[in-house]
DOSEPA-49748 format. One line per 5 residues: number of its first residue (from 0); their letters; for each residue x, y, z of C-alpha. Coordinates in nm, 2 decimals. Example, Ala and Ser with C-alpha at 12.3 -4.5 7.8 and 13.67 -1.06 7.14 Angstrom:
// residues 2
0 = as = 1.23:-0.45:0.78; 1.37:-0.11:0.71
END
This chain:
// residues 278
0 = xxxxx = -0.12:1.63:-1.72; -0.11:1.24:-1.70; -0.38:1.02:-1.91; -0.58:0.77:-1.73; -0.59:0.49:-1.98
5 = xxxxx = -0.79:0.27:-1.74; -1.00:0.22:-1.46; -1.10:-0.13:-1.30; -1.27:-0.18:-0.91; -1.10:-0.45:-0.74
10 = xxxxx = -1.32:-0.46:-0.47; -1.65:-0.30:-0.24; -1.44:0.04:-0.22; -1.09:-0.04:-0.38; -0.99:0.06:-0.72
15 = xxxxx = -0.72:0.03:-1.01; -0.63:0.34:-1.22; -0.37:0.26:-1.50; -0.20:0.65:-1.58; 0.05:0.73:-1.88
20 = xxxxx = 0.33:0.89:-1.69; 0.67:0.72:-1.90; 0.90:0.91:-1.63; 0.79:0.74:-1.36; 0.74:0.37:-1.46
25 = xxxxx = 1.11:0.42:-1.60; 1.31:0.47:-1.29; 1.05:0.34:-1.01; 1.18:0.10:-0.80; 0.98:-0.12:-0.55
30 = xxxxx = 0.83:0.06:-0.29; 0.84:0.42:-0.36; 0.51:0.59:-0.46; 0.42:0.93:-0.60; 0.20:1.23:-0.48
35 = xxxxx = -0.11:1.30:-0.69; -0.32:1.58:-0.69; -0.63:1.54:-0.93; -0.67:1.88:-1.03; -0.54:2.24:-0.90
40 = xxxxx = -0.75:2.27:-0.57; -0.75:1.92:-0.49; -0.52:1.75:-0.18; -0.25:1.58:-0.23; -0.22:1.19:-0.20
45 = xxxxx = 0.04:0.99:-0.15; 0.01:0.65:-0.34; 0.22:0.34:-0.37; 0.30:0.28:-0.75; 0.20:-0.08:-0.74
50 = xxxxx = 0.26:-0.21:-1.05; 0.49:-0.01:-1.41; 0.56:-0.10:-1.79; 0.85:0.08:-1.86; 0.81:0.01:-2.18
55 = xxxxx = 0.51:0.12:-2.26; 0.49:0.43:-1.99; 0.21:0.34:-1.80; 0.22:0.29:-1.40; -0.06:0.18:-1.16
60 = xxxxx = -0.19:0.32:-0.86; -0.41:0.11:-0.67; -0.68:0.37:-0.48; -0.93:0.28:-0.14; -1.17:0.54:-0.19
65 = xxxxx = -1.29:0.62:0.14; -1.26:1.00:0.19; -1.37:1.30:-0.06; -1.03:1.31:-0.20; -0.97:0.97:-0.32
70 = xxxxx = -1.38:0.92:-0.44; -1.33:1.19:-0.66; -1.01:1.04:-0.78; -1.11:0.69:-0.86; -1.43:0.86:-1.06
75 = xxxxx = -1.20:0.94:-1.32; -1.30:0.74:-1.67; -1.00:0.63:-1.91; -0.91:0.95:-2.13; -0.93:1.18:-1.84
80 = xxxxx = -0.65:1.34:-1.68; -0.47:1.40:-1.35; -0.31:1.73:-1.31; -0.01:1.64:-1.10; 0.18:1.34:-1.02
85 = xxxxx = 0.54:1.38:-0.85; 0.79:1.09:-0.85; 0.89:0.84:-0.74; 0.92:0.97:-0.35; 1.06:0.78:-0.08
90 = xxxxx = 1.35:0.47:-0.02; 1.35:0.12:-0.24; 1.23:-0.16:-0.05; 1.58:-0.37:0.11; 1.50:-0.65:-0.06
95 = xxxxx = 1.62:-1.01:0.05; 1.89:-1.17:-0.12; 1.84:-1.45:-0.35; 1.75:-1.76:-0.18; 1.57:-1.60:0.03
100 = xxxxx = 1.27:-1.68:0.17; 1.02:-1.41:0.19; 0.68:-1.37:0.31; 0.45:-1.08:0.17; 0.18:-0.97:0.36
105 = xxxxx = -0.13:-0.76:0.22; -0.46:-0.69:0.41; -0.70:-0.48:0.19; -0.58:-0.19:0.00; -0.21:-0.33:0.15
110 = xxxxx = -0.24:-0.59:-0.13; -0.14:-0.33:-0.40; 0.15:-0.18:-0.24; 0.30:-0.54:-0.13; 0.24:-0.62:-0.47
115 = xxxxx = 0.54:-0.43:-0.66; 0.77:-0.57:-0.31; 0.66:-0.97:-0.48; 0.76:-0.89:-0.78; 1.10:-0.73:-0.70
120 = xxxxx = 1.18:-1.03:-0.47; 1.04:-1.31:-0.77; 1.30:-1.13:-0.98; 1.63:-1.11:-0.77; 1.56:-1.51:-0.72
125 = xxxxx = 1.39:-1.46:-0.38; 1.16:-1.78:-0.28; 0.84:-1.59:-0.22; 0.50:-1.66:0.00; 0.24:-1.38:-0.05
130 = xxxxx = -0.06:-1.40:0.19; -0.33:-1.14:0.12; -0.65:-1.12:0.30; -1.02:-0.95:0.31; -1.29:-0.95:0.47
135 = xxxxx = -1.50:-1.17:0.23; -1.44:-1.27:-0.14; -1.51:-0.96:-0.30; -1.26:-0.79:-0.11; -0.97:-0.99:-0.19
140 = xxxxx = -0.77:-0.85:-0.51; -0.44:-0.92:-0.66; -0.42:-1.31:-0.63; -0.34:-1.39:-0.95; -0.09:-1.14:-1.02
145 = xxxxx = 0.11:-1.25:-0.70; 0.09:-1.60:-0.86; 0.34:-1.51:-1.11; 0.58:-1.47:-0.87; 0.51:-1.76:-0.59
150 = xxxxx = 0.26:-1.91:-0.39; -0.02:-1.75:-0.25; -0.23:-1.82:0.02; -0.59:-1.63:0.04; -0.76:-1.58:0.38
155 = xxxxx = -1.08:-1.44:0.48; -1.24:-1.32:0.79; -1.59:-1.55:0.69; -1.40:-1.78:0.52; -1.61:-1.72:0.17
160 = xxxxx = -1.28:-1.74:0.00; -0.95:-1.93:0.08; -0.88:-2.01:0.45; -1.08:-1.86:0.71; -0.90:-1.65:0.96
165 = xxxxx = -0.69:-1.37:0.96; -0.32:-1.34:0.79; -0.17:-1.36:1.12; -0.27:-1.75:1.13; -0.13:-1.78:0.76
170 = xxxxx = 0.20:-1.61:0.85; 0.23:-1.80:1.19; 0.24:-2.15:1.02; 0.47:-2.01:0.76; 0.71:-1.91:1.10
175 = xxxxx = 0.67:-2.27:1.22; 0.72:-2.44:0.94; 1.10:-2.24:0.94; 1.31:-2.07:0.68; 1.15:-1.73:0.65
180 = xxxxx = 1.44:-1.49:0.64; 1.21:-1.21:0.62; 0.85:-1.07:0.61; 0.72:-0.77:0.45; 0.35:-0.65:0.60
185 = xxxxx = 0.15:-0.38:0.44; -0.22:-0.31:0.55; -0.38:-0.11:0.81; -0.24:-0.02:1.16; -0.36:-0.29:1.38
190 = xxxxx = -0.26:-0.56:1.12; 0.12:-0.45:1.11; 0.13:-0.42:1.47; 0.01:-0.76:1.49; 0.22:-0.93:1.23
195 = xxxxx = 0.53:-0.72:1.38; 0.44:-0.90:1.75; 0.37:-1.21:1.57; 0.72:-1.27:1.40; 0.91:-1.04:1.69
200 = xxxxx = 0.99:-1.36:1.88; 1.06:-1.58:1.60; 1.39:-1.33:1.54; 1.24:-1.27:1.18; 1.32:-0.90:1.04
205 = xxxxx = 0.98:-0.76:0.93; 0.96:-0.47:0.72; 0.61:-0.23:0.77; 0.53:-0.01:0.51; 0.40:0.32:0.68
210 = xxxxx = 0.15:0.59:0.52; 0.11:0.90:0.76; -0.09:1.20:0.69; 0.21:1.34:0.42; 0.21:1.72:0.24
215 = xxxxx = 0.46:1.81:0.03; 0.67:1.45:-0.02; 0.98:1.58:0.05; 1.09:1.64:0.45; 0.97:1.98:0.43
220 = xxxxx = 0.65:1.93:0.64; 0.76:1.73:0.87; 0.36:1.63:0.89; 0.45:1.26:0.85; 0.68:1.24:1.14
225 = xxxxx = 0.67:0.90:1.30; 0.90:0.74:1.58; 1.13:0.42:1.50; 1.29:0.27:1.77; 1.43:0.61:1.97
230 = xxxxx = 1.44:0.84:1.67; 1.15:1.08:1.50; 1.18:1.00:1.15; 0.99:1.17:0.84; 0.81:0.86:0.63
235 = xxxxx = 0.86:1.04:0.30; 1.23:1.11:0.30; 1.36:0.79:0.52; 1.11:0.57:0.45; 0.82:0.44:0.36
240 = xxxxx = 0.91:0.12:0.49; 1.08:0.08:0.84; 1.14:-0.21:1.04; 0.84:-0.27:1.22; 0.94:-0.42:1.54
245 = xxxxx = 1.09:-0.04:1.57; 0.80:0.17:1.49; 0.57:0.31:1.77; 0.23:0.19:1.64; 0.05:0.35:1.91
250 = xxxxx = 0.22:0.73:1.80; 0.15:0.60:1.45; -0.24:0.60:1.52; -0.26:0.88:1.73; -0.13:1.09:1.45
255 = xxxxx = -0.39:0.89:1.16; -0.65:1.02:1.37; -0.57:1.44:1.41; -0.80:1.51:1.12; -1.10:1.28:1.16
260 = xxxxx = -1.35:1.53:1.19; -1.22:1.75:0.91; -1.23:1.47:0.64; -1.56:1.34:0.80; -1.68:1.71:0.70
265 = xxxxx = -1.57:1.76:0.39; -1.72:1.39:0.30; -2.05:1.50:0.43; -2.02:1.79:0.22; -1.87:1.58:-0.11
270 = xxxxx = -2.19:1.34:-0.06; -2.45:1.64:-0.01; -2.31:1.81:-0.31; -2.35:1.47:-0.55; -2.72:1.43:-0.45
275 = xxx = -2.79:1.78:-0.52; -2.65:1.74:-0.91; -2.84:1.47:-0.93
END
């Protein structure tokens, strides 16, 4: 059993649960994440551990509550527990050498799990740009944090916040401006393929951080099979992160899709159930 010790929404539909697991924030390294599975009948989801105090045992796990599974998750109140956690899955983050210069890129819940990447990077001496985006103020999370470890530059689609566009135009003046050695991108689909075509020409490696439909964590499944460069890889075991001018996006979203209908159900149900307790 692991102790929720907080519980804070960063934004419209993204939350930040703070758990007690000592383990874990001991030996996690930057981009791994664990398995969590709120209580013995629920699913199991894979989430990034964006953020650890090894010292005092805690580790975060930034949650986009969008489906049955992760609403009931981020209703949990500090003092309550989560049955399961397994952890840390899943390769460290390559990170740059120091002197680098990196640029981090987060668009919505991709924030948190570029987040723990920053940090790494701040800390091996690693010059580091973070550019987060949202769709409007209240969706953009994280800024100050990734302050600690370099500048940050804040976009959003109406431009209520920051710079008004999409990280793409951030990152591309970052690319013509010269010295990025490498760019990390985390965020939904279209956004990695886009930042991955963006920097493809410029010769910059660009590291995507993948989250297939996942089981077990392990390479057992084989349900988060994706395809990198000519090879079927399993996210869990030889990733998460893979180098995105590799990665066949297209396969990628396919695959994110096989399910739609099922979770769409089981949300209708979820919803139908809450208004009846009511």
């Amino acid at each position: 059993m692991f102790k929720v010790i907080a519980n804070t929404q960063l934004s419209p539909n993204v939350w930040r649960l703070d758990v007690m697991a000592p383990r874990i924030a001991q030996v996690r390294r930057a981009g791994q994440f664990v398995i969590v599975c709120r209580d013995e009948n629920s699913e199991r989801i894979p989430l990034t551990v964006a953020d650890a105090s090894p010292t005092e045992g805690w580790i975060t796990l930034v949650i986009q509550a969008i489906g049955k599974s992760t609403r009931q998750l981020v209703e949990l109140k500090p003092g309550e527990f989560i049955r399961d956690i397994s952890g840390p899955l899943g390769r460290p983050t390559e990170l740059a050498e120091a002197g680098a210069k990196a640029v981090c890129v987060g668009g919505g819940v991709g924030t948190g799990v570029v987040h723990p990447i920053a940090q790494a990077l701040h800390a091996k001496g690693v010059n580091v740009v973070s550019v987060i985006g949202g769709r409007s103020k209240p969706w953009v999370f994280f800024e100050a944090e990734l302050k600690r470890y370099g500048q940050v530059v804040v976009c959003t689609d109406d431009g209520s916040y920051g710079r008004k566009g999409f990280v793409t135009d951030a990152v591309k003046e970052q690319l013509e401006a010269g010295g990025v050695n490498v760019v990390y991108a985390v965020g939904p689909v279209p956004m990695m393929r886009a930042m991955a075509n963006l920097t493809k020409p410029y010769g910059v490696h660009t590291v995507v951080s993948l989250n297939p439909i996942m089981v077990d964590g392990t390479g057992m499944c084989g349900g988060c099979r994706v395809t990198v460069g000519d090879q079927v890889k399993f996210a869990c075991v030889d990733g998460p992160e893979f180098d995105g001018h590799q990665v066949d996006f297209d396969n990628l979203w396919d695959r994110l899709g096989m399910y739609k209908p099922e979770e769409k159900n089981a949300l209708e149900l979820f919803q139908h159930k809450c208004q009846c307790n009511q």
